[in-house]
MIDOSE-1310 file (N, C-alpha, C; in nm, 2 decimals, decimal comma, always signed):
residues 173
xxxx	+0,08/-0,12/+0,00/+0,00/+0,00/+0,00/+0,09/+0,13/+0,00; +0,18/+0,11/+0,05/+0,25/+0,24/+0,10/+0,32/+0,24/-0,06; +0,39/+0,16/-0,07/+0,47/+0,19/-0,26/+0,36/+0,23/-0,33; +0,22/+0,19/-0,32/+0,12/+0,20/-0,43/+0,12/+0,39/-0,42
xxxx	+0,13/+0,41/-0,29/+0,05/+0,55/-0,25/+0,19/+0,63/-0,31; +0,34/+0,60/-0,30/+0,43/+0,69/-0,32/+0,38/+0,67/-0,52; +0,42/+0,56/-0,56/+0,39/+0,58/-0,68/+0,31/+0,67/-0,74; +0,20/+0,71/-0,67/+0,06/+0,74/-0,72/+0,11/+0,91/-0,68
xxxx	+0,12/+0,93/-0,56/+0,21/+1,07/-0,53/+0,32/+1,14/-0,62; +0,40/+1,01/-0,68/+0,52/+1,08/-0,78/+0,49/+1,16/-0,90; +0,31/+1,06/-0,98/+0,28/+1,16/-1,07/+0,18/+1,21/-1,07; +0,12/+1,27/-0,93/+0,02/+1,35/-0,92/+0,08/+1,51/-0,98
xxxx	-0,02/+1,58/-1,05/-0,01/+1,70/-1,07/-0,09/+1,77/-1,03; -0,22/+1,74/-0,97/-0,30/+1,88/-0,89/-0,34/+1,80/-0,74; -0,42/+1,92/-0,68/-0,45/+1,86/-0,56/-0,55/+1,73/-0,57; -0,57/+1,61/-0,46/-0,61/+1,48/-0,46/-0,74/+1,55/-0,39
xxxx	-0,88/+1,49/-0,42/-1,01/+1,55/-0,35/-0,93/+1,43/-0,18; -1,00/+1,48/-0,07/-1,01/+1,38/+0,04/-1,10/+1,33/+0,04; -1,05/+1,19/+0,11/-1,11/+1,05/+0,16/-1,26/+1,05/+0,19; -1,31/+1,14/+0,25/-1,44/+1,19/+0,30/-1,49/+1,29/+0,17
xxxx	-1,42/+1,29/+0,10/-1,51/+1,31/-0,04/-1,66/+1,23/-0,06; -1,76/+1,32/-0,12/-1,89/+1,24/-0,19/-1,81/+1,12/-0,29; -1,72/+1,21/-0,41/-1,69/+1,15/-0,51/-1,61/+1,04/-0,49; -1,52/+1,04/-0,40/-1,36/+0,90/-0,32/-1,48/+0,79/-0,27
xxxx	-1,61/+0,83/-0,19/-1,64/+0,79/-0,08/-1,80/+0,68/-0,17; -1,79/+0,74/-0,33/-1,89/+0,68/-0,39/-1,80/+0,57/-0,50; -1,70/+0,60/-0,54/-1,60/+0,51/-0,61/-1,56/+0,42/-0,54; -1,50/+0,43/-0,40/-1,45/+0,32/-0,29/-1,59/+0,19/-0,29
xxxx	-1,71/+0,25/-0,28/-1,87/+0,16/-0,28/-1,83/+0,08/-0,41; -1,82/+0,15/-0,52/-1,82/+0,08/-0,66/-1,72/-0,06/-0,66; -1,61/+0,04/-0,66/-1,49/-0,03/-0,60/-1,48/-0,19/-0,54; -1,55/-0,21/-0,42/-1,56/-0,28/-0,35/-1,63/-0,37/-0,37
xxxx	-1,75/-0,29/-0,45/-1,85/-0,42/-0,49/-1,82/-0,49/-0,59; -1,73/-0,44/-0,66/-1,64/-0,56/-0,78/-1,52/-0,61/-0,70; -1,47/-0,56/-0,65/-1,35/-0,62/-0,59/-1,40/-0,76/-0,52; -1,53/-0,77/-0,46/-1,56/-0,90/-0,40/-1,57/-1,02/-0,46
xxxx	-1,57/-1,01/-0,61/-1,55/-1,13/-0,68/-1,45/-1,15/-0,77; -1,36/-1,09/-0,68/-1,20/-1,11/-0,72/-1,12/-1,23/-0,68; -1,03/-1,29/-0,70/-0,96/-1,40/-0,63/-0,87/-1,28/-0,52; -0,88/-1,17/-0,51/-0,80/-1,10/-0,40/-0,93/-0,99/-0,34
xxxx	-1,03/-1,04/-0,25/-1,12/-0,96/-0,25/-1,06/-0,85/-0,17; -0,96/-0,85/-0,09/-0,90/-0,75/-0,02/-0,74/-0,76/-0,02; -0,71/-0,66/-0,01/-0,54/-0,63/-0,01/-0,50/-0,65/+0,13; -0,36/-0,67/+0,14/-0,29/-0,68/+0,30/-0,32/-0,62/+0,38
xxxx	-0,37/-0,49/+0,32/-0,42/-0,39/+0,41/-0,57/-0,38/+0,44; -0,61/-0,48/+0,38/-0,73/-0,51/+0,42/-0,87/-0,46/+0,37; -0,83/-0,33/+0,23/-0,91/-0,31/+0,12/-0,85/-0,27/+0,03; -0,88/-0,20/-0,12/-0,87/-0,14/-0,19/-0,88/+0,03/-0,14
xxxx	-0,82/+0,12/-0,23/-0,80/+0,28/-0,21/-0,86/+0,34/-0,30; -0,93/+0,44/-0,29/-0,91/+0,51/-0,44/-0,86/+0,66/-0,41; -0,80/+0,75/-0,54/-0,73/+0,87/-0,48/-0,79/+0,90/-0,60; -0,87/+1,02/-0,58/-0,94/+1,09/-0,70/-0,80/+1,17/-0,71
xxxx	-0,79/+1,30/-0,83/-0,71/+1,38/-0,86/-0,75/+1,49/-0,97; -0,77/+1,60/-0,90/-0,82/+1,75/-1,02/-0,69/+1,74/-1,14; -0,72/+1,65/-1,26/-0,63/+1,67/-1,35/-0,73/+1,66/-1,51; -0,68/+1,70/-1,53/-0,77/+1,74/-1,71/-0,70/+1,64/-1,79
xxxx	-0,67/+1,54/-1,78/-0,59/+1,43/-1,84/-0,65/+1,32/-1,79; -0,75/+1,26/-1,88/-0,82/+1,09/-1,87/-0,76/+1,01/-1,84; -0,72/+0,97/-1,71/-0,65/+0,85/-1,70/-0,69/+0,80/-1,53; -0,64/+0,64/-1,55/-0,68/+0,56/-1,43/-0,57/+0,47/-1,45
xxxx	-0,53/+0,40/-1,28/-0,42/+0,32/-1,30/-0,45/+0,24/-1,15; -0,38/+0,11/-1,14/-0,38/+0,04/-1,04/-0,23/+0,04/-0,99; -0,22/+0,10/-0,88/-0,08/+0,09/-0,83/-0,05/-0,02/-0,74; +0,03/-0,03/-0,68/+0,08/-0,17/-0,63/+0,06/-0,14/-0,48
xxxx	-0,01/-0,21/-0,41/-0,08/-0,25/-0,27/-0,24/-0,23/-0,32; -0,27/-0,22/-0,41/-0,41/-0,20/-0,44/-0,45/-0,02/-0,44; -0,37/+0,08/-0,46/-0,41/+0,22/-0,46/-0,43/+0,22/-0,61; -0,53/+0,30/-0,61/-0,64/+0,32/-0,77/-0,63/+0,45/-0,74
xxxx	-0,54/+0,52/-0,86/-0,57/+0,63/-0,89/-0,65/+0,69/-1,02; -0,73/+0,80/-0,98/-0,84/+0,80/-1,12/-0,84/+1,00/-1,11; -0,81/+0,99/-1,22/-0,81/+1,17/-1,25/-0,92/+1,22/-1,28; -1,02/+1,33/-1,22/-1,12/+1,37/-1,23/-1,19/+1,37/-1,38
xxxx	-1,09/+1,43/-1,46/-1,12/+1,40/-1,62/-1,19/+1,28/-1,64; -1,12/+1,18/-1,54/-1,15/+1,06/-1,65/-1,35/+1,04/-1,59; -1,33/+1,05/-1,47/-1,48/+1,06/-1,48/-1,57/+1,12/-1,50; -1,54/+1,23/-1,57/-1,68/+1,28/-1,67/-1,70/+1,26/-1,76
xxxx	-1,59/+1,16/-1,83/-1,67/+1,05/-1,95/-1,76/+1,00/-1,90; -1,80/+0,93/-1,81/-1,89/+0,84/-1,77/-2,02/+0,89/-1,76; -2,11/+0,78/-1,81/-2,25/+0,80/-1,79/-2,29/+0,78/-1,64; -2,29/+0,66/-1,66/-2,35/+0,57/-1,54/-2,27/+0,46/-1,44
xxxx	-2,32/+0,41/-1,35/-2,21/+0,36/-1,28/-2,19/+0,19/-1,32; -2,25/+0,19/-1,42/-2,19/+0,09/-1,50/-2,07/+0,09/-1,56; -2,04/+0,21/-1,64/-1,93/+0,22/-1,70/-1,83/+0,26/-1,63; -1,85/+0,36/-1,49/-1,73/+0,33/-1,37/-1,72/+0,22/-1,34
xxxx	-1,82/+0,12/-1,29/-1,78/-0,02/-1,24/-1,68/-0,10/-1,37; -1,67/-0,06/-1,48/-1,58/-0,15/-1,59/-1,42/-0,07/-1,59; -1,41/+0,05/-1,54/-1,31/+0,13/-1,53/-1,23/+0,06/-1,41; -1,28/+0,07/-1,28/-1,27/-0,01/-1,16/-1,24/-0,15/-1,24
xxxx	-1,30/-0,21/-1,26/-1,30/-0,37/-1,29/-1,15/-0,42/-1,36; -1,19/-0,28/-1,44/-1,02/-0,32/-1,58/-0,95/-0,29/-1,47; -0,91/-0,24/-1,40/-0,78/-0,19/-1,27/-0,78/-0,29/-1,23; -0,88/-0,35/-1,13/-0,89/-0,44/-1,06/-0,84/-0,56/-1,12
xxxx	-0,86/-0,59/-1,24/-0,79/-0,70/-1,30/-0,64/-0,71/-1,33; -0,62/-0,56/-1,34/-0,49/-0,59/-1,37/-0,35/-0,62/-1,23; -0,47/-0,57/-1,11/-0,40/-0,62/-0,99/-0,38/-0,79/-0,97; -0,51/-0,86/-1,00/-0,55/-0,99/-0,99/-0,45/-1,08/-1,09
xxxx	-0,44/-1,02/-1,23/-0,33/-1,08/-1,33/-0,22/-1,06/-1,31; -0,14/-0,96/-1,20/-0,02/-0,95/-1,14/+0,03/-0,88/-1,29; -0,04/-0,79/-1,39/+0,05/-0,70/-1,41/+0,16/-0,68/-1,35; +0,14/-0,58/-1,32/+0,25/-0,50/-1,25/+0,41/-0,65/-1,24
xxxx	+0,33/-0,75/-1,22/+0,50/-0,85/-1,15/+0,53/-0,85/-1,29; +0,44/-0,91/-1,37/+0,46/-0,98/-1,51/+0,56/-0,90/-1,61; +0,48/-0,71/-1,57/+0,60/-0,59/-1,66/+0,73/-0,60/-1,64; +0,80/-0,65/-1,49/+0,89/-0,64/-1,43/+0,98/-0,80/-1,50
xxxx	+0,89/-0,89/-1,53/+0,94/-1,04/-1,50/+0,99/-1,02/-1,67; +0,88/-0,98/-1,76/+0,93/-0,96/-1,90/+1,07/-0,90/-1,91; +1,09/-0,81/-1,85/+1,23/-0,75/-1,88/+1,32/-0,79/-1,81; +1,31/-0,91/-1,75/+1,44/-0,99/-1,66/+1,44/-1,13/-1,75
xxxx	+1,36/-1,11/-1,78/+1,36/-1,27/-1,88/+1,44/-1,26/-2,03; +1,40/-1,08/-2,05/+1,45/-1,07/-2,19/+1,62/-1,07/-2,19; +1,63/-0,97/-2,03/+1,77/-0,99/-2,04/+1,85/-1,11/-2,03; +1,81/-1,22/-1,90/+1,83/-1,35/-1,88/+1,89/-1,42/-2,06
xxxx	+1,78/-1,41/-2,13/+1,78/-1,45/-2,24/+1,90/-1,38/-2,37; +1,84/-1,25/-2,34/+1,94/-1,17/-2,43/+2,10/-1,25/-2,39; +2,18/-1,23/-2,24/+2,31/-1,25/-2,18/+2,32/-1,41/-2,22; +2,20/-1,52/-2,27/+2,25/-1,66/-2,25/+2,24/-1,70/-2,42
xxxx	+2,20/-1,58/-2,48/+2,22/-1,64/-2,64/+2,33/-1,49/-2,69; +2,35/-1,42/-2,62/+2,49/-1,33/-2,65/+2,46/-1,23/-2,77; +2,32/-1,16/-2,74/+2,24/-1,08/-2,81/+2,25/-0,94/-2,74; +2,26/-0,86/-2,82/+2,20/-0,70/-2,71/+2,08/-0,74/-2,69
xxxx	+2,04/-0,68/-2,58/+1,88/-0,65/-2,51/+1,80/-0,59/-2,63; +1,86/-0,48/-2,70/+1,72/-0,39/-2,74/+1,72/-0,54/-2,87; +1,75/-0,60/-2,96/+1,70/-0,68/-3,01/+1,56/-0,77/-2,96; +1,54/-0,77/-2,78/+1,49/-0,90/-2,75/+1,38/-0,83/-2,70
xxxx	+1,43/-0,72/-2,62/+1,32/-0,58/-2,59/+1,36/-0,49/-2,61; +1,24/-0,45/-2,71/+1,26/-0,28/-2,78/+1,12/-0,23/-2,75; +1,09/-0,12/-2,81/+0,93/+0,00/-2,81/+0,82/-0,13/-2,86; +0,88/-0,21/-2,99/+0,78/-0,25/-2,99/+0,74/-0,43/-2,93
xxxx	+0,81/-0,48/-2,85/+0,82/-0,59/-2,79/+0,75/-0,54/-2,68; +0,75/-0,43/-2,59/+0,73/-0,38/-2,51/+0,57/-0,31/-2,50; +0,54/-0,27/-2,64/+0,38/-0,26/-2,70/+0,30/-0,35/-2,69; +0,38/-0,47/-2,80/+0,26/-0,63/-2,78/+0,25/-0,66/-2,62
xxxx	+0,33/-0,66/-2,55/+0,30/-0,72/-2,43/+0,22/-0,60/-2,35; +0,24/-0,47/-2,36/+0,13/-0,40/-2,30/+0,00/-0,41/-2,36; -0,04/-0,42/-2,48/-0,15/-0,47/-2,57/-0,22/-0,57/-2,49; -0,11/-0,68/-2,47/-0,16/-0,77/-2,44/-0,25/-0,82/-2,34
xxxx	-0,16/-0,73/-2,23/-0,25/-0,65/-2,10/-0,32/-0,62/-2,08; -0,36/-0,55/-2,18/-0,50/-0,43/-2,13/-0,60/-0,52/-2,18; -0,54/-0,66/-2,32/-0,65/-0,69/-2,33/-0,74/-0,78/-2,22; -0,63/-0,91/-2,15/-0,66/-0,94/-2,03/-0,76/-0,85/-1,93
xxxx	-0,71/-0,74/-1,91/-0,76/-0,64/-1,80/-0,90/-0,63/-1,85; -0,94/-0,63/-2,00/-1,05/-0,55/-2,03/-1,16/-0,68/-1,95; -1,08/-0,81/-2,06/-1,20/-0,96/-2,08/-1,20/-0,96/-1,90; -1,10/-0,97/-1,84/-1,11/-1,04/-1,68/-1,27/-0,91/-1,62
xxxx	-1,21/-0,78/-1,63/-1,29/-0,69/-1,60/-1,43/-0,70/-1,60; -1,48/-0,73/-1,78/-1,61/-0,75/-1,83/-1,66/-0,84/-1,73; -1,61/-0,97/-1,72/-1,63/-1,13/-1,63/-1,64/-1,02/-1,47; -1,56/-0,91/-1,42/-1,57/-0,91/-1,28/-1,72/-0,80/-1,28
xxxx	-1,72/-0,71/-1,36/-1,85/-0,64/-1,35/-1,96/-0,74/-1,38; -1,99/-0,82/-1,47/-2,07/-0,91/-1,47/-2,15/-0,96/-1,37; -2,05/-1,07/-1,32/-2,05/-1,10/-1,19/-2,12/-1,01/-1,05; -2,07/-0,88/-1,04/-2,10/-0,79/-0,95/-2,26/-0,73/-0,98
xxxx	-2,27/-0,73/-1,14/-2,41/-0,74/-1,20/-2,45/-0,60/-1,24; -2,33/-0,55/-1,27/-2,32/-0,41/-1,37/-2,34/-0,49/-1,50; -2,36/-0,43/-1,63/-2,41/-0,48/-1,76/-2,28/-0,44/-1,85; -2,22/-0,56/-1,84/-2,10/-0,54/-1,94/-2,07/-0,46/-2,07
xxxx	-2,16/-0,45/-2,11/-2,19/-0,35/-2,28/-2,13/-0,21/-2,23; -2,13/-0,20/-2,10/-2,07/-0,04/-2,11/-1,91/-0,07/-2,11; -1,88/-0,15/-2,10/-1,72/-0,17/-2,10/-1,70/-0,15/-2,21; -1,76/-0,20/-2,39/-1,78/-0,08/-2,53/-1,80/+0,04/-2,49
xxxx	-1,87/+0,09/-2,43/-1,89/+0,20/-2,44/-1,78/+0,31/-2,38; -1,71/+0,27/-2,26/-1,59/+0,32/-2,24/-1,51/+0,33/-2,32; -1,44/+0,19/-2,39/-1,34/+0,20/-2,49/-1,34/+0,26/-2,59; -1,51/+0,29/-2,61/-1,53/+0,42/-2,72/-1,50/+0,54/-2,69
xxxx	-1,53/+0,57/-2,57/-1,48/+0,69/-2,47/-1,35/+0,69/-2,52; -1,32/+0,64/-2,41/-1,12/+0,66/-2,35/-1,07/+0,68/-2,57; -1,10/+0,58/-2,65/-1,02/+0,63/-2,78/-1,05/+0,73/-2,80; -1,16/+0,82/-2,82/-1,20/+0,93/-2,85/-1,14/+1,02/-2,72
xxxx	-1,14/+1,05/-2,66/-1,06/+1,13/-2,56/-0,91/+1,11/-2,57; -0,88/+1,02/-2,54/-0,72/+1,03/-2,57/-0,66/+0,91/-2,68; -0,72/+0,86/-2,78/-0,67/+0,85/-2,88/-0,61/+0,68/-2,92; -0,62/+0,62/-2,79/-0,58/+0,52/-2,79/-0,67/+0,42/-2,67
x	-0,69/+0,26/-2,68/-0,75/+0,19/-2,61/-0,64/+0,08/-2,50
């Protein structure tokens, strides 16, 4: 929790709303009620976080101990709390699929590999080795996500509807 929170601190750019926010205090409910049909329904610390942030830049990320950072932008795309619960969900999954270890393990494996066949690294990982396997990610994140809002009994079709969002706002899915 505590790395998740410095991480999330290093690239904050405006002030974070507080904890006793409407907005933190209505995301944490969403939050939660997908997180329960997670294979990690709770973190070491015993839940999930969320840190809203006044930033004009669409974006949401799962940091490591379970801190969810979500920039105010990104939720005025949203309609309904269905398509928050798929935003949540896609995070949530990417905690569950150990992202985060998997980004770290790719590039120890590349090197491992690179040093035992006597290759430079950028041959084995370069921009775009490093694309397919983020690709690859988000697609996990999206399908696990759909399956976790499902479940929670949000209506998966807004998880399209987001991805229509987020490309049209920033350009990429």
């Amino acid at each position: 929790y505590a790395h998740g929170k410095k991480e999330i601190q290093n690239i904050i750019d405006g002030p974070m709303l507080p904890a006793n926010h409407p907005t933190v205090i209505y995301l944490q409910k969403v939050l939660t009620a997908v997180a329960l049909y997670t294979h990690r329904p709770i973190t070491y610390t015993g839940r999930y976080a969320v840190v809203v942030v006044e930033d004009e830049t669409p974006n949401a990320f799962a940091g490591a101990g379970g801190v969810f950072y979500v920039a105010s932008a990104m939720l005025k795309l949203f309609e309904n709390e269905d398509e928050l619960a798929f935003l949540l969900a896609h995070e949530l999954a990417h905690i569950e699929l150990d992202h985060r270890f998997s980004q770290i393990s790719d590039k120890a494996y590349a090197e491992i590999a690179a040093k035992q066949l006597n290759m430079d690294i950028s041959s084995i990982w370069n921009d775009e080795t490093k694309q397919a396997r983020w690709v690859m990610r988000e697609e996990e994140a999206d399908k696990r996500g759909l399956e976790l809002m499902a479940i929670a009994g949000y209506n998966p079709s807004a998880g399209i509807r987001v991805a229509k969002k987020l490309d049209s706002a920033v350009g990429e899915t």
